[in-house]
C-alpha distance (Angstrom), angle and dihedral (degrees) to the residues before:
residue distance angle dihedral
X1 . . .
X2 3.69 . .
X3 4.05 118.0 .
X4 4.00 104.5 -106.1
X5 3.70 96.2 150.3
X6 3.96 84.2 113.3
X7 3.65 97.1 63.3
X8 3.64 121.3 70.0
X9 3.71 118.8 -129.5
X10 4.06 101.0 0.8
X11 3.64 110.1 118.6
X12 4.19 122.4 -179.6
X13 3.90 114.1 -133.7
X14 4.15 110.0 -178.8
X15 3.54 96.8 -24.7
X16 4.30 95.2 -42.2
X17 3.18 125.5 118.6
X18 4.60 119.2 -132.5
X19 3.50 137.1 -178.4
X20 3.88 109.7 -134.1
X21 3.96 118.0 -173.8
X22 3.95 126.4 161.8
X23 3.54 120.4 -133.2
X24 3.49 122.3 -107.2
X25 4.08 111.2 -113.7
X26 4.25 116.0 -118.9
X27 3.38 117.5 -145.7
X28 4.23 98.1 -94.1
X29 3.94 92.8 50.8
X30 3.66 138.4 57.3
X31 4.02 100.0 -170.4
X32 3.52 128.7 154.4
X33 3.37 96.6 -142.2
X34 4.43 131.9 160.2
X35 3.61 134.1 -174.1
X36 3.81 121.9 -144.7
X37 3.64 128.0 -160.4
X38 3.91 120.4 173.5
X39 3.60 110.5 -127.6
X40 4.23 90.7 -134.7
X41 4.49 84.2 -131.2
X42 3.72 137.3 91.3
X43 3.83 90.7 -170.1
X44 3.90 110.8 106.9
X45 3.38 96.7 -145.0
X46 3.45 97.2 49.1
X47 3.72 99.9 54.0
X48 3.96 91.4 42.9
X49 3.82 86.1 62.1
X50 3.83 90.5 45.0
X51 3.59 95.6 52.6
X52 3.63 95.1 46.5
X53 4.39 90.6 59.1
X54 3.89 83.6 45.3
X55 3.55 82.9 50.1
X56 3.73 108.5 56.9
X57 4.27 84.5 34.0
X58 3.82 94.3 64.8
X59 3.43 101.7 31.4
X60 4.99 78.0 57.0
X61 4.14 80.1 42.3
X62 3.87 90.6 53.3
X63 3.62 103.5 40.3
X64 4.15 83.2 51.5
X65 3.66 91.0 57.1
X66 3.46 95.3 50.8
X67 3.37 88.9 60.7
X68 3.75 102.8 47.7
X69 4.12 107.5 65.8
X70 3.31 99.9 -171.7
X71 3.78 98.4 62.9
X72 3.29 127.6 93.7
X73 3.48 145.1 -138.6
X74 3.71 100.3 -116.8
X75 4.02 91.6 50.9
X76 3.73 92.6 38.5
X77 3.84 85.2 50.9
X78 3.76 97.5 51.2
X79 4.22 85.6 39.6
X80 4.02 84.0 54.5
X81 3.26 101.5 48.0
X82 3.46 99.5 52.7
X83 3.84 97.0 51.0
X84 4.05 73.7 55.6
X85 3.56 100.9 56.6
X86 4.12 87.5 37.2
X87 3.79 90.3 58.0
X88 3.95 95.8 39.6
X89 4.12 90.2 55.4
X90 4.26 87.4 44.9
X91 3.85 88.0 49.9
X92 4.50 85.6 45.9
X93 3.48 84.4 42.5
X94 3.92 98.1 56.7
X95 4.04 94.8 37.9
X96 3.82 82.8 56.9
X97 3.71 98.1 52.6
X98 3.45 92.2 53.7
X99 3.46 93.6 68.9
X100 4.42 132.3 -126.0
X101 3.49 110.8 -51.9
X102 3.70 115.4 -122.2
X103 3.62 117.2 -113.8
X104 3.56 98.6 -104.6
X105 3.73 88.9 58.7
X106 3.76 96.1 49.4
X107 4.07 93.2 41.5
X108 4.36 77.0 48.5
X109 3.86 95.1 55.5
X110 3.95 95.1 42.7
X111 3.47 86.4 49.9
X112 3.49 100.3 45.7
X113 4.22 83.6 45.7
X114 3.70 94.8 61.2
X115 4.09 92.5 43.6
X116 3.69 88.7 60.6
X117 3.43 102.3 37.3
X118 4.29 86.3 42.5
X119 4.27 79.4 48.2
X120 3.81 95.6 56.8
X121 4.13 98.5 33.5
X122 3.93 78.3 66.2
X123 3.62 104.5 43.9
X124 4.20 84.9 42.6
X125 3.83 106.4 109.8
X126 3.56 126.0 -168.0
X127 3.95 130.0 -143.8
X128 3.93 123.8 -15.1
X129 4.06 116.7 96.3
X130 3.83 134.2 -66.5
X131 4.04 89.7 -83.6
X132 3.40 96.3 49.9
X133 4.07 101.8 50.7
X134 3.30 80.0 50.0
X135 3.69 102.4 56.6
X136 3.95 90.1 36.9
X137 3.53 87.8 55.5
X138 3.54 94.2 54.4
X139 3.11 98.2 50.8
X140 3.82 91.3 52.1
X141 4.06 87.3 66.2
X142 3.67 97.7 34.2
X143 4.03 105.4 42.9
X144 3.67 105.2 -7.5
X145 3.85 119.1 89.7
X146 3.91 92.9 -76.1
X147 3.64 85.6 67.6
X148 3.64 92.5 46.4
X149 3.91 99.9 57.6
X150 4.44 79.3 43.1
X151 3.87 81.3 59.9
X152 3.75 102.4 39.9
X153 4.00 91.2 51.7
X154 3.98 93.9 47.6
X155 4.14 83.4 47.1
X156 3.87 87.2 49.5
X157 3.54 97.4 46.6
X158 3.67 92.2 48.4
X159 3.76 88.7 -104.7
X160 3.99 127.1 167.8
X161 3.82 97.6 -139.8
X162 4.05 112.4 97.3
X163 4.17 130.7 170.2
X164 3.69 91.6 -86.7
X165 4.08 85.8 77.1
X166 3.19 102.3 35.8
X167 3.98 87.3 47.4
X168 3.96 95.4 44.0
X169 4.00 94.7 40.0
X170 3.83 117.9 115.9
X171 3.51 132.3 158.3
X172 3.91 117.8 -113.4
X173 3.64 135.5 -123.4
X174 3.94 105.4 -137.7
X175 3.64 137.9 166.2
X176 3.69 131.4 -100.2
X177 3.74 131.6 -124.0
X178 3.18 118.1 -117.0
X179 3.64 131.2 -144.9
X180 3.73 133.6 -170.1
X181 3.76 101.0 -149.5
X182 3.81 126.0 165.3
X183 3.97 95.9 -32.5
X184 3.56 92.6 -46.5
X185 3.93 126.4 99.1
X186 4.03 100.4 -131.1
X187 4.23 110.1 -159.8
X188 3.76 120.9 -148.4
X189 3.82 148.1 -163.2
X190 3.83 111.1 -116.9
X191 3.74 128.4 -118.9
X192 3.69 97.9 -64.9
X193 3.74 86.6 81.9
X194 3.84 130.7 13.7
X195 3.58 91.8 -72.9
X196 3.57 89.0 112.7
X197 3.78 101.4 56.9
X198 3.79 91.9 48.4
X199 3.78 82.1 57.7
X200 3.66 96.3 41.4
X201 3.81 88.5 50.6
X202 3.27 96.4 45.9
X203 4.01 94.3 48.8
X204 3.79 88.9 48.4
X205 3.96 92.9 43.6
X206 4.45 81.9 45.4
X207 4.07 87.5 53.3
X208 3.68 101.2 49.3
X209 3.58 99.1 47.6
X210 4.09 139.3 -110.7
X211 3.94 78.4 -94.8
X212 3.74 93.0 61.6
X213 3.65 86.2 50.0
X214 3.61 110.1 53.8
X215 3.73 130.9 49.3
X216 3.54 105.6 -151.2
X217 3.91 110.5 -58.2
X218 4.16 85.4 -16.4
X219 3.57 139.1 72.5
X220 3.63 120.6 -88.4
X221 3.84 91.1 -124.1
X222 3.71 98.4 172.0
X223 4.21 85.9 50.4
X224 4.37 91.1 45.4
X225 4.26 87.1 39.8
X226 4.07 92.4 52.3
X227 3.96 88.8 41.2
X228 3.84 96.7 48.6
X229 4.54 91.1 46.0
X230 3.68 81.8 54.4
X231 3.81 90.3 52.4
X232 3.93 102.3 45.8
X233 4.07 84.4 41.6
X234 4.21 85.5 60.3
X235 3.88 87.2 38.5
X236 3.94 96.8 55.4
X237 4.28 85.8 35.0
X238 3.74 98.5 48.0
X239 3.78 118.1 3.5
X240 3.71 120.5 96.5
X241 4.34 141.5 132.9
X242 4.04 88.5 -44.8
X243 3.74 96.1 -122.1
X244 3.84 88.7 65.8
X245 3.88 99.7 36.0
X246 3.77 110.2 118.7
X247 3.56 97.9 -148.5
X248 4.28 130.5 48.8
X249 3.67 105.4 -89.6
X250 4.02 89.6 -136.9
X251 4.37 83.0 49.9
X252 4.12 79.2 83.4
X253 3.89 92.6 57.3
X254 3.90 97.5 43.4
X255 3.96 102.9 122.7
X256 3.62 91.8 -133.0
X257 3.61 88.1 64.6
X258 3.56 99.9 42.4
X259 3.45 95.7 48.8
X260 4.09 85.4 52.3
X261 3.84 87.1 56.7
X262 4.07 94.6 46.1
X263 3.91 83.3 55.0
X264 3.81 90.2 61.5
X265 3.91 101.2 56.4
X266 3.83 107.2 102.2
X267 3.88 124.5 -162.6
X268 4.05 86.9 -104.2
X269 3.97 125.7 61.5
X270 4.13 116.9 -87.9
X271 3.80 96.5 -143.3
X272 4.03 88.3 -146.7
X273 3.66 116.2 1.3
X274 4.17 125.6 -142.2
X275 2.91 128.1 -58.6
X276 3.75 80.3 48.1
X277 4.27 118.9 -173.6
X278 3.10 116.7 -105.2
X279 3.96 114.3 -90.3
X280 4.02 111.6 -93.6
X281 3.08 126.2 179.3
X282 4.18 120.8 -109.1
X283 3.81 117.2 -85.7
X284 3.81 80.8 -143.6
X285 4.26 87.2 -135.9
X286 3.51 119.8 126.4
X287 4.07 113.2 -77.6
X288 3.51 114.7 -99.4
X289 4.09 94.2 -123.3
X290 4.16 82.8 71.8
X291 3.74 99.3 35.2
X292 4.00 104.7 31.5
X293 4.15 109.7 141.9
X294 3.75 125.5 -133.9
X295 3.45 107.0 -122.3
X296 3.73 114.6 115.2
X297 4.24 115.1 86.8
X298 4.05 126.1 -165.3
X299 3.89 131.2 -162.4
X300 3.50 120.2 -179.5
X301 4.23 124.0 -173.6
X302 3.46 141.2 -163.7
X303 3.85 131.5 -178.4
X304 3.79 137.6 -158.9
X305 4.00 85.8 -124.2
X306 4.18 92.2 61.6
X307 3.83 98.8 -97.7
X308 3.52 115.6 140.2
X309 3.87 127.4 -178.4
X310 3.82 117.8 -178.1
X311 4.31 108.9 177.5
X312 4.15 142.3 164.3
X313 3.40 117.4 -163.9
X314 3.36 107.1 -169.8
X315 4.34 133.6 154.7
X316 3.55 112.3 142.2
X317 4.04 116.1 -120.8
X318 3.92 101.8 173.0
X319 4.11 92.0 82.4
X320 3.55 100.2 38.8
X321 3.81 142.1 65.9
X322 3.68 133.7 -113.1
X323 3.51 125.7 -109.1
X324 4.04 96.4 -112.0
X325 4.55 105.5 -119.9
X326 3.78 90.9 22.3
X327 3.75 112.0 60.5
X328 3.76 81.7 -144.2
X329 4.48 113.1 130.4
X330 3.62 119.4 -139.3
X331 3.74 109.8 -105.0
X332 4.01 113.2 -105.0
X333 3.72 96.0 -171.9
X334 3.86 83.0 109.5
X335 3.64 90.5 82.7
X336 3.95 90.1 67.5
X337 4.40 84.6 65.2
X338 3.73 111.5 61.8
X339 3.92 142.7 -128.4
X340 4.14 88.3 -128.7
X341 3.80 107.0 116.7
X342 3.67 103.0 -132.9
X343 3.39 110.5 21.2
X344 3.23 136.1 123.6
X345 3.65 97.4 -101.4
X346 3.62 101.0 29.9
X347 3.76 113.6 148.7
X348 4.02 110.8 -95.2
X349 3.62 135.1 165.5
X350 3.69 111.7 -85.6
X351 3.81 89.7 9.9
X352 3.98 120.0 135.1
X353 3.42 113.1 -140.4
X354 4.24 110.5 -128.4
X355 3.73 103.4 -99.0
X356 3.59 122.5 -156.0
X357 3.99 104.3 -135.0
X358 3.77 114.7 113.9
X359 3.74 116.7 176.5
X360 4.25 114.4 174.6
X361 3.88 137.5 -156.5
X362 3.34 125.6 -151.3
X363 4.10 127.8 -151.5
X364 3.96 118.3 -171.8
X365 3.77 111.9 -166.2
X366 3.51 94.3 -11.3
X367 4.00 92.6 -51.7
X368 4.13 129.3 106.7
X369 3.79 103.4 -97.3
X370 4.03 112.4 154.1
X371 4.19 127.2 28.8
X372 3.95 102.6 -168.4
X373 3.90 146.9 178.9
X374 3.86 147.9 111.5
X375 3.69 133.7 -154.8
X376 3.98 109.0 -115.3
X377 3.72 114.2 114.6
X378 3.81 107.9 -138.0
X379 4.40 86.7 4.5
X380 3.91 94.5 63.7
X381 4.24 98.0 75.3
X382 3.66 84.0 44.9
X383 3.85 95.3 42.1
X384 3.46 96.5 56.1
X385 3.32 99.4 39.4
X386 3.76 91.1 61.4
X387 3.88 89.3 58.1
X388 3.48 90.8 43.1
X389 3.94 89.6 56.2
X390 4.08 89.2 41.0
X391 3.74 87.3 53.2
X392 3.29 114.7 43.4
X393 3.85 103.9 18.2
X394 3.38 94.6 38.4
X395 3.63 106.9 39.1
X396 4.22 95.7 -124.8
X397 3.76 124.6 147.4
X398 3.21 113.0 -104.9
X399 3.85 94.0 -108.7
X400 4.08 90.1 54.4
X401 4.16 90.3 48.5
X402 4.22 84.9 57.7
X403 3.40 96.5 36.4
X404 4.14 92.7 50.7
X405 3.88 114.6 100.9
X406 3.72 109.2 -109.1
X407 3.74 135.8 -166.1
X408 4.03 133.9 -127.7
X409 3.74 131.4 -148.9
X410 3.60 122.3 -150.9
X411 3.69 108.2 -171.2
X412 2.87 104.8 126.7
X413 4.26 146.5 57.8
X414 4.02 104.3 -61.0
X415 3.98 110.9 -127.7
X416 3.63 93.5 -115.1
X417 3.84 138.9 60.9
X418 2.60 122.7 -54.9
X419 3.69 88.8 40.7
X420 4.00 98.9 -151.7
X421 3.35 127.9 -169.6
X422 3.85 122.9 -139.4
X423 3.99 114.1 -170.6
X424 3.72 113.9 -151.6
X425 4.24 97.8 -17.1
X426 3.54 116.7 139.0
X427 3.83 126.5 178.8
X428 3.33 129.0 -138.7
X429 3.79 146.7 -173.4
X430 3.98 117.1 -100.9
X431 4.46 76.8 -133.0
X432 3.47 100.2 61.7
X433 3.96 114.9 106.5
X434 3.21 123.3 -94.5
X435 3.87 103.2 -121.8
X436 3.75 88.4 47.2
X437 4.88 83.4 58.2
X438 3.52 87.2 45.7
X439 3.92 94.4 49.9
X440 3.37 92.9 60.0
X441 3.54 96.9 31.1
X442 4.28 84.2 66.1
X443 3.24 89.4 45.4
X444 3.84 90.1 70.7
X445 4.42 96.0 -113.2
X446 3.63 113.5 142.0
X447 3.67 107.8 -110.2
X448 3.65 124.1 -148.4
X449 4.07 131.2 159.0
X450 3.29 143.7 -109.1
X451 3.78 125.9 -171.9
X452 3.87 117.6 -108.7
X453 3.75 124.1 -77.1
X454 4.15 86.6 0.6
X455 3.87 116.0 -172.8
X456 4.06 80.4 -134.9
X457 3.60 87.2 68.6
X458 3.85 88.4 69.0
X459 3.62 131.4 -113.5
X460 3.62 115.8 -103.6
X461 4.07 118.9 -151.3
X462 3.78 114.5 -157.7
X463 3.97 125.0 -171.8
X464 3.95 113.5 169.3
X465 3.76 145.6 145.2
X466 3.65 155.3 -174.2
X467 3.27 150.3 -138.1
X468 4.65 78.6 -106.5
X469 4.10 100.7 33.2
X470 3.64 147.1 -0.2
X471 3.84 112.2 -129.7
X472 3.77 136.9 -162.2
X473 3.53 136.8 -150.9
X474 4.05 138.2 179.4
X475 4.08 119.2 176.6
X476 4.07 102.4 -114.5
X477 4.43 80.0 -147.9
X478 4.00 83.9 87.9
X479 3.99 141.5 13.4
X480 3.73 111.7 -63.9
X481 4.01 143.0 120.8
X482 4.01 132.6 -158.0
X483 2.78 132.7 -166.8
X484 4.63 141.5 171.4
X485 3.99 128.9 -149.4
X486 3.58 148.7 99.8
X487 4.45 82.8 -69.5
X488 3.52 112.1 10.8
């Protein structure tokens, strides 16, 4: 039988897929009641992504009962159910319009089916504690005979990765940087990621002023623009893997040095600031601010017991290939290093390549007050930073700060091959007012635009609380929910 322990309520009878919920008690009745709707698939996928809309409906549908007394169970039943059956036939509906699938795609999803499920019936452990699963199940990817067929693919493909690394890889415990930023104490990832241009922007953004970063009720754009090309020029002259960086990560935050790059903003645009990259020539593909891909997620939690949990997952699958028996993609993070021997991010053994997820905490007197991050690549510093400012310089709720159209500079060298360099563009959203365009526009940036409320944009996640309310925030630019309470 398939492996649906990881999707609430979706039960398999004789190869069918159902969606089984219980129905929350009133206050007059004590019933033991479910409701069961057959999902009309027998492809796994497919009624995982079913459930999970039926899901997040009922558990809206419930939370409006609660809150209506005088309802009862039989009419909120018979209310439920069709909402049920409505969002079954949409979901038929859809799958229809898309058209059959073609053999080779069907033969392609079974397959791929049975390599996952295959994948997790031998990293499944049974008995022993928490720790130990744990460590048995690592060991199933990393030396076991997952890791193997991980290994005999790379060796296949003519591939550099071999047991040894698998074997020998472990995931390190490393400090934060932290940033004093508008009475709040902002923690970072270090410089194997963009952690530290969020904290360099935020320490240069902390030294000028909240004055130098607003312009009346608005951002200073021009000010935040000229900040952030001075903090992707330090990233592409400075930042590497740590361990090979030729420079002290926190060098980049001392105030002597911020305050030197503050002095070099000008009232007009600097198409590419010092230390400028070196000229390349153009890949001729299409920019990344028109093709961009989707791929990277966030969550961020709080609790009302001070946990806080701010995360990124993010390794591209849509330009790679899967490892045949595994359902497990080849990591493409590689393209963020480079084939340039000597520089700073050439590809070496051992060598992380600089990865472009950023998530934040955020501690006010001492206390956990703000889980952040977006998916973006090269957008998320300058994402978040733009709520920051509409936050806490500004005095917006947290929902208006995300919700605010934002800009995007691009001059710089993108993350990712083909490594592009765009002098002077900026991006912006076809929302944003008109005086704010034509600021810039005098200023001398090169304007281009976006479309409203685009997913390019990024997608900001916000978790926070107080010592009043806990509140929750997801972007509406891309797919996301959030949600407060005793169980969200």
């Amino acid at each position: 039988m398939t492996d649906l322990h990881r999707t609430p309520y979706l039960e398999q009878r004789a190869e069918k897929y159902y969606f089984r919920r219980r129905l929350p008690f009133d206050s007059n009745s004590k019933s033991n009641r479910f409701f069961v709707f057959s999902l009309r698939t027998d492809i796994p996928s497919e009624a995982r992504d079913i459930s999970a809309r039926l899901t997040a409906m009922t558990t809206l549908a419930y939370d409006y009962a609660r809150g209506c007394p005088t309802m009862d169970q039989n009419t909120f039943k018979a209310l439920l159910s069709e909402l049920v059956r409505f969002e079954i036939a949409a979901f038929e509906k859809a799958r229809l319009a898309t058209g059959p699938r073609s053999l080779a795609a069907a033969e392609f999803a079974a397959e791929r089916e049975d390599a996952i499920q295959t994948t997790w019936s031998a990293a499944r452990t049974e008995g022993g504690d928490r720790r130990a699963g744990l460590a048995a199940t690592r060991a199933a990817f990393y030396t076991g005979p997952i890791a193997q067929r991980i290994v005999d693919f790379h060796a296949d493909k003519g591939g550099l990765l071999r047991a040894e690394d698998l074997a020998s890889y472990e995931v390190r415990e490393e400090p934060t940087l932290a940033i004093d930023f508008r009475g709040a104490q902002v923690h970072c990832c270090g410089a194997w990621c963009q952690g530290i241009s969020m904290a360099q922007t935020l320490a240069m953004l902390e030294q000028a002023g909240p004055d130098a970063a607003r312009d009346g009720n608005q951002i200073n754009l021009h000010f935040l623009i000229e900040v952030l090309k001075r903090v992707f020029a330090d990233r592409e002259a400075h930042v590497t893997d740590p361990r090979f960086m030729q420079i002290a990560p926190e060098a980049l935050l001392d105030p002597a040095f911020i305050a030197d790059r503050l002095r070099s903003i000008d009232e007009t645009s600097d198409p590419l600031p010092a230390p400028a990259a070196p000229a390349t020539v153009p890949s001729g593909e299409r920019p990344v601010f028109e093709a961009g891909c989707a791929d990277t997620s966030h969550v961020s939690v709080i609790d009302s017991a001070g946990n806080i949990f701010s995360a990124t997952p993010s390794d591209p699958s849509y330009d790679t290939v899967v490892i045949p028996g595994t359902g497990l993609s080849v990591s493409s993070r590689g393209s963020q290093s480079r084939a340039i021997p000597g520089h700073l991010n050439a590809l070496a053994p051992g060598k992380r390549p600089r990865l472009t997820p950023n998530p934040i905490l955020g501690l006010k007197d001492g206390q956990p007050w703000l889980a952040m991050g977006t998916p973006g690549g090269d957008v998320q510093v300058q994402a978040m930073a733009q709520v920051l400012i509409g936050m806490l310089d500004l005095g917006r709720t947290p929902r208006e700060a995300i919700e605010a159209p934002r800009v995007a500079t691009y001059a710089f060298p993108g993350s990712f091959a083909p490594h592009d360099v765009h002098p002077n563009k900026v991006l912006f959203k076809a929302d944003m007012p008109e005086n704010l365009i034509e600021g810039l526009r005098a200023r001398g940036h090169d304007l281009e635009q976006w479309p409203a409320r685009t997913w390019m944009a990024g997608g900001v996640c916000i978790a926070l609380r107080d010592i009043s309310h806990a509140d929750a925030v997801a972007d509406p630019r891309r797919a996301g929910t959030a949600k407060t309470g005793a169980k969200p």
